[in-house]
C-alpha positions in Angstrom: -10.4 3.6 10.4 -13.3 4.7 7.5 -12.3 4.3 5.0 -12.5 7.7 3.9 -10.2 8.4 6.3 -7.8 5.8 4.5 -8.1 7.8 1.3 -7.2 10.9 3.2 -4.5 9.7 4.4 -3.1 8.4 1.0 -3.9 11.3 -0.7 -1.6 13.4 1.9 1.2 11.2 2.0 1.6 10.3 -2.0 4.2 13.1 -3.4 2.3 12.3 -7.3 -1.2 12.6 -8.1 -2.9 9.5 -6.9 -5.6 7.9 -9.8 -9.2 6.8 -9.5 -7.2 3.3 -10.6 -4.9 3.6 -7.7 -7.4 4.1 -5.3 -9.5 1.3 -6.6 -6.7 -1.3 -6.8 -5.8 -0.4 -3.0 -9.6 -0.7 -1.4 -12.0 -2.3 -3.8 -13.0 -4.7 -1.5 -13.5 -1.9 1.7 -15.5 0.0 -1.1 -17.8 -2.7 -1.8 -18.3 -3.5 1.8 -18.8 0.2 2.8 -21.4 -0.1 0.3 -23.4 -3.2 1.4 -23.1 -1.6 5.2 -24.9 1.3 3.6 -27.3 0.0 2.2 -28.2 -2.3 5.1 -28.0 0.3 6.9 -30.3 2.2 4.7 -32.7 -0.6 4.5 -33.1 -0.8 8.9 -33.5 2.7 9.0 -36.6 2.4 6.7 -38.3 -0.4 8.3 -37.9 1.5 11.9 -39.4 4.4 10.2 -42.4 2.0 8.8 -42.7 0.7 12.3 -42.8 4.5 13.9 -45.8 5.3 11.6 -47.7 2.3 12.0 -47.2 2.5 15.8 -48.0 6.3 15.2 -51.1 5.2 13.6 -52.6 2.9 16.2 -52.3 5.7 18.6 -54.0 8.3 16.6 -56.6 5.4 15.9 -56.9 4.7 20.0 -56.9 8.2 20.5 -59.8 9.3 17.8 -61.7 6.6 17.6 -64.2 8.6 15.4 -62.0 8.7 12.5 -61.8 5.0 12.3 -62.9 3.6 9.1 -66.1 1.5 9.6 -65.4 -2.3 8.6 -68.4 -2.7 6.5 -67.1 0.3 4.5 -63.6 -1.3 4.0 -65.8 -4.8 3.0 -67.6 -3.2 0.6 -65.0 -1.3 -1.0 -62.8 -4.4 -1.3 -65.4 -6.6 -3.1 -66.0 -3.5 -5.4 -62.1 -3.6 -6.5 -61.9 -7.0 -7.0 -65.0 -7.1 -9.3 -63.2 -4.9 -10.9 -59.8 -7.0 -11.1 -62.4 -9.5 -11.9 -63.6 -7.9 -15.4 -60.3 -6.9 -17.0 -59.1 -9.9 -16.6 -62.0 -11.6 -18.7 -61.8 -9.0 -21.2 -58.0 -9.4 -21.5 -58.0 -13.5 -21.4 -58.7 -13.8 -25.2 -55.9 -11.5 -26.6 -53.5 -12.7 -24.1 -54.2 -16.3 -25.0 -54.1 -15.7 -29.1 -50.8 -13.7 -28.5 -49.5 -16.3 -26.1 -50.3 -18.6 -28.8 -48.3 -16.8 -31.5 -45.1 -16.7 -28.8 -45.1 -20.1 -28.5 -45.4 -20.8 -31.9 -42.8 -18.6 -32.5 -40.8 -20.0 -29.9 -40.7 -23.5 -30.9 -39.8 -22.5 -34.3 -36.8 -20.5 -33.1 -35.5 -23.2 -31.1 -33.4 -25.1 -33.8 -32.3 -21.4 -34.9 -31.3 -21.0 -31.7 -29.6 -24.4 -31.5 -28.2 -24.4 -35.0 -26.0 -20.6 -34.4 -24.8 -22.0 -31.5 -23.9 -24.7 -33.1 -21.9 -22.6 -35.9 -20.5 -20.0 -33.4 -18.6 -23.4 -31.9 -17.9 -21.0 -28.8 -17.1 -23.1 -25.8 -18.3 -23.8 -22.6 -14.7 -22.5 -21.0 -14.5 -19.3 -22.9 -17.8 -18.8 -22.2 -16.9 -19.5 -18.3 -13.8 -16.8 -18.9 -16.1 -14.1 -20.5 -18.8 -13.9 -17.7 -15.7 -14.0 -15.0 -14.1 -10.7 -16.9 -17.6 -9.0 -17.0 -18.4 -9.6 -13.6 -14.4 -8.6 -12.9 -14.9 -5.3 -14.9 -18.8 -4.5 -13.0 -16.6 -5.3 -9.9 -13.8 -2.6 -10.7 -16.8 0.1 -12.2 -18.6 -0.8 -8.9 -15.5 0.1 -6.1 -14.6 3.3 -8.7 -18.3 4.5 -8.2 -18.1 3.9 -4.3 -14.8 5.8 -4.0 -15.5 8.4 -6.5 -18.6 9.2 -4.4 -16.0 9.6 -1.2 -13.5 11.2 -2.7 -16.4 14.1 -4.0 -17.6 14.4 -0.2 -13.7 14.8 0.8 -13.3 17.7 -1.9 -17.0 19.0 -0.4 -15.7 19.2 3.2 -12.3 20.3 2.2 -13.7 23.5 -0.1 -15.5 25.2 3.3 -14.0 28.4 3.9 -12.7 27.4 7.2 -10.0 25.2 5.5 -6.5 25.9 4.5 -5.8 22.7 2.3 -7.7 21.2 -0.1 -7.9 18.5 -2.7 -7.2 19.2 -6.7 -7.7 17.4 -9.0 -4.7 17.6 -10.8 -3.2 15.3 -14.4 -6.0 12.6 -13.7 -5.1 12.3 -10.0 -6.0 13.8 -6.8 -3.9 15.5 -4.4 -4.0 17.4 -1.4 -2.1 21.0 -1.7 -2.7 24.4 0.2 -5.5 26.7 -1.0 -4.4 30.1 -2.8 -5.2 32.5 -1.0 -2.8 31.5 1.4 0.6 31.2 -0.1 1.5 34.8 1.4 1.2 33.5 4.1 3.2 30.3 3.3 5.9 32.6 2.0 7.0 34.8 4.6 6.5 31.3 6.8 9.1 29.2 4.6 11.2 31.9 4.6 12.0 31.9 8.3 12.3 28.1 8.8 15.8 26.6 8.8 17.7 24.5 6.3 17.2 20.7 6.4 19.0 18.5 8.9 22.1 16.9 7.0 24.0 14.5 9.0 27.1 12.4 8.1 27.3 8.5 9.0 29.4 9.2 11.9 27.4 11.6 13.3 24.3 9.5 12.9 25.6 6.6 14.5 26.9 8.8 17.0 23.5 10.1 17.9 21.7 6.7 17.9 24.3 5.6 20.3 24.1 8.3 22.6 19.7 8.3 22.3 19.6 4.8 23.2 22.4 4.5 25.6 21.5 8.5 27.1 23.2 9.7 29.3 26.1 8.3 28.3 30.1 9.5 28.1 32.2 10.3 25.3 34.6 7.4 26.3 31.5 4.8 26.2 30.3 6.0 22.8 33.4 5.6 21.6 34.0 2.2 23.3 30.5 1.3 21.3 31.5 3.0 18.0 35.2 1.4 18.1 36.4 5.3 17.0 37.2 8.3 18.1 33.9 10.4 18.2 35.8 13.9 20.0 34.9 15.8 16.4 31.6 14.2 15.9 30.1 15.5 19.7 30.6 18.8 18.9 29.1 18.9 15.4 26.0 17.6 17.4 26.6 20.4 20.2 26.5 22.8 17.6 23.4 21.6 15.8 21.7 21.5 19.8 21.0 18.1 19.0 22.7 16.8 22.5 23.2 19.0 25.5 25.4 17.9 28.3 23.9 16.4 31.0 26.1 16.7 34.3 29.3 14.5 35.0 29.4 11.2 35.7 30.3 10.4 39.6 33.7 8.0 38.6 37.5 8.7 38.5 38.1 11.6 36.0 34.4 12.7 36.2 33.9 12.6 32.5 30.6 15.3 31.3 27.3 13.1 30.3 25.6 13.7 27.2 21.6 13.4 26.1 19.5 14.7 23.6 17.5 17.4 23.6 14.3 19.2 22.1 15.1 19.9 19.2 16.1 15.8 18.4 12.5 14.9 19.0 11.2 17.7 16.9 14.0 16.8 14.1 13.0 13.1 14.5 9.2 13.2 15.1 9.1 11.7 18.3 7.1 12.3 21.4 9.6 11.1 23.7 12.4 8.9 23.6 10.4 6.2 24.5 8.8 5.8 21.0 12.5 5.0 19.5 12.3 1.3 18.3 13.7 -1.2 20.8 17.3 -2.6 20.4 15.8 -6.0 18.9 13.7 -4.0 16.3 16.4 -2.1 15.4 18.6 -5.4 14.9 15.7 -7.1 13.5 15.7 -4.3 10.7 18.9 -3.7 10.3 19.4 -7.8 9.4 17.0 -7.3 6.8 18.7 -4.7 4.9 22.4 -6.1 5.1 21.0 -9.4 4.3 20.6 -8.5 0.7 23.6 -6.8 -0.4 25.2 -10.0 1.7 23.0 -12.2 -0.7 24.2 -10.2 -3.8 28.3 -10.8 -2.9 28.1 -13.7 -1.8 26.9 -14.7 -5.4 29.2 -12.5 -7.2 32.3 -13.8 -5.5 31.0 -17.5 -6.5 30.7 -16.9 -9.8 34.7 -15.0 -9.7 35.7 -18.3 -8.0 34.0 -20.4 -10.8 35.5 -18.3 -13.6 38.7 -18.5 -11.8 38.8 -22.1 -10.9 38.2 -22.5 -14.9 40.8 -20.9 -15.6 43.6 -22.0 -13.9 42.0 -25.7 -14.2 45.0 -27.7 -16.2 43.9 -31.0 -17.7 48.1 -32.0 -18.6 48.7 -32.9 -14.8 52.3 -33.7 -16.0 53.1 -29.8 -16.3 52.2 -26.6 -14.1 51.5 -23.2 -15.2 52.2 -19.8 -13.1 49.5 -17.6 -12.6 49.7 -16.5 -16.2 48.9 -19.9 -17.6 52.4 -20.2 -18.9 54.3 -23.7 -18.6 57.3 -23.5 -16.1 59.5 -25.6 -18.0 58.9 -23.9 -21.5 59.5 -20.6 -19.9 62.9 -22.0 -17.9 64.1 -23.4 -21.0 63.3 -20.1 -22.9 65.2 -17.9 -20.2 68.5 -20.4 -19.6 69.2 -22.9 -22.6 71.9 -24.1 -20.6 70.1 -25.0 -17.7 68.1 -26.7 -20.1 70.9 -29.0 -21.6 72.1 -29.9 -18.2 69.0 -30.5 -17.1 68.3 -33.1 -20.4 72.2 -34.1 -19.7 71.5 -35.5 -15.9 67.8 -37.2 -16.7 70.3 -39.1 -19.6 73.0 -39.6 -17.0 
């Protein structure tokens, strides 16, 4: 995939504006190696043109003869240009010496300047290191933003012809890809036909999954599966033509079979039931996301048990508490004096 393509597809998809930033965090690098293919590609395009007219020229050379330049023309010419190279050069050698001269001079003065601010500036060899790394990081990130920039303004070229129905805005420092306006009549009397958005329940949607991956299948199965009744569920799904029947099963009590239909795939997406994820994907993600809230509990009823086991911990093993932390004896002495004297009477006895 171009990578063009990549930020068309990213521009459809995001529901906000998407940023020059955004773009350039997701594919600086394919933006700077787009770029070097260019330019190599740029660069082998030029030499088979230079190869085309120096091939060109030989032929028109075999083929006119006549036109040929003679060789002791081309001789003499040469020796009269570099006579000529020959003379400025002289001319120039005595002011380019005194002024080379001067530089030096200059030069070898500036040298302890040189040495003696760097000296006071103190600046270190590992800031130093630091600052070139952020300059090169920021001609990086000014790079990739000129390389996408450039794509994004052929995508808004190619998107503008008259032939299109969509294009991309530039809208609150982002781009994003929205219908053009002279076609929202259009749109209107379109949306205003199309039917309300699929809501399902959890019944129903486990329901369906059972009945799409295990199609055709009985009421009695699903169920079975399910570990419910699902009598109420099936025709909620009849009535939404999300399953159709699909013939009667050949056992005892010929129970009706049920499938999905059209109208599934077109709710879903799908092509065919054959691109539903397989039973071990679907395991696979479903693991995943209980395995979190699993993770979560599982440390919130630790720290219950630990703030529980604190509680009731009791460093006077010679007494109990109830549940309450209050002492057994205390409070059977407080309820029945009497039962407390006979119980003093018989430890005295």
């Amino acid at each position: 995939m171009s990578l063009k393509a990549k930020l068309e597809a990213v521009i459809y998809a995001a529901e906000e504006p998407v940023t020059l930033a955004q773009l350039a965090g997701l594919f600086a690098d394919e933006a700077l190696e787009w770029k070097a293919e260019q330019e190599a590609a740029a660069k082998a395009r030029a030499e088979e043109l230079d190869a085309e007219q120096t091939e060109s020229l030989q032929l028109l050379q075999e083929m006119l003869p006549d036109l040929t330049v003679a060789p002791d023309a081309v001789e003499e010419a040469e020796a009269a240009e570099a006579l000529d190279r020959g003379s400025g050069l002289e001319e120039s050698s005595g002011e380019d010496a005194g002024a080379t001269a001067g530089q030096e001079t200059g030069a070898t003065n500036s040298e302890p300047d040189a040495e003696s601010a760097s000296e006071e500036a103190g600046v270190p060899d590992a800031s130093q290191a630091e600052a070139e790394a952020k300059r090169a990081a920021r001609a990086r990130d000014r790079e990739a933003r000129g390389v996408i920039q450039q794509l994004l303004d052929e995508l808004i070229a190619e998107y503008a012809v008259d032939g299109r129905g969509v294009e991309i805005r530039e809208i609150a420092g982002g781009y994003r890809m929205a219908t053009k306006p002279e076609y929202h009549e259009a749109l209107r009397s379109f949306i205003k036909g199309q039917k309300p958005p699929l809501k399902l329940s959890l019944p129903a949607l486990e329901t369906l999954a059972v009945i799409a991956y295990k199609q055709p299948v009985t009421a009695p199965e699903v169920n079975e599966i399910r570990g419910v009744d699902s009598s109420a569920v099936f025709g909620s799904l009849l009535a939404r033509k999300l399953i159709v029947t699909a013939g009667r099963k050949p056992v005892v009590g010929r129970p009706i079979l049920y499938k999905t239909t059209r109208e599934f795939l077109l709710r879903f997406g799908l092509k065919d039931v054959s691109e539903l994820p397989s039973m071990e994907e679907f395991e696979k993600m479903a693991a995943s996301e209980l395995e979190e809230p699993e993770a979560a509990e599982s440390e919130l009823a630790g720290g219950e048990a630990a703030g529980e086991a604190a509680a009731d911990f009791n460093p006077d093993l010679s007494t109990e508490t109830n549940g309450n932390g209050v002492n057994h004896e205390a409070e059977t002495a407080a309820q029945s004096p009497q039962a407390a004297s006979d119980a003093s009477a018989s430890d005295a006895e």
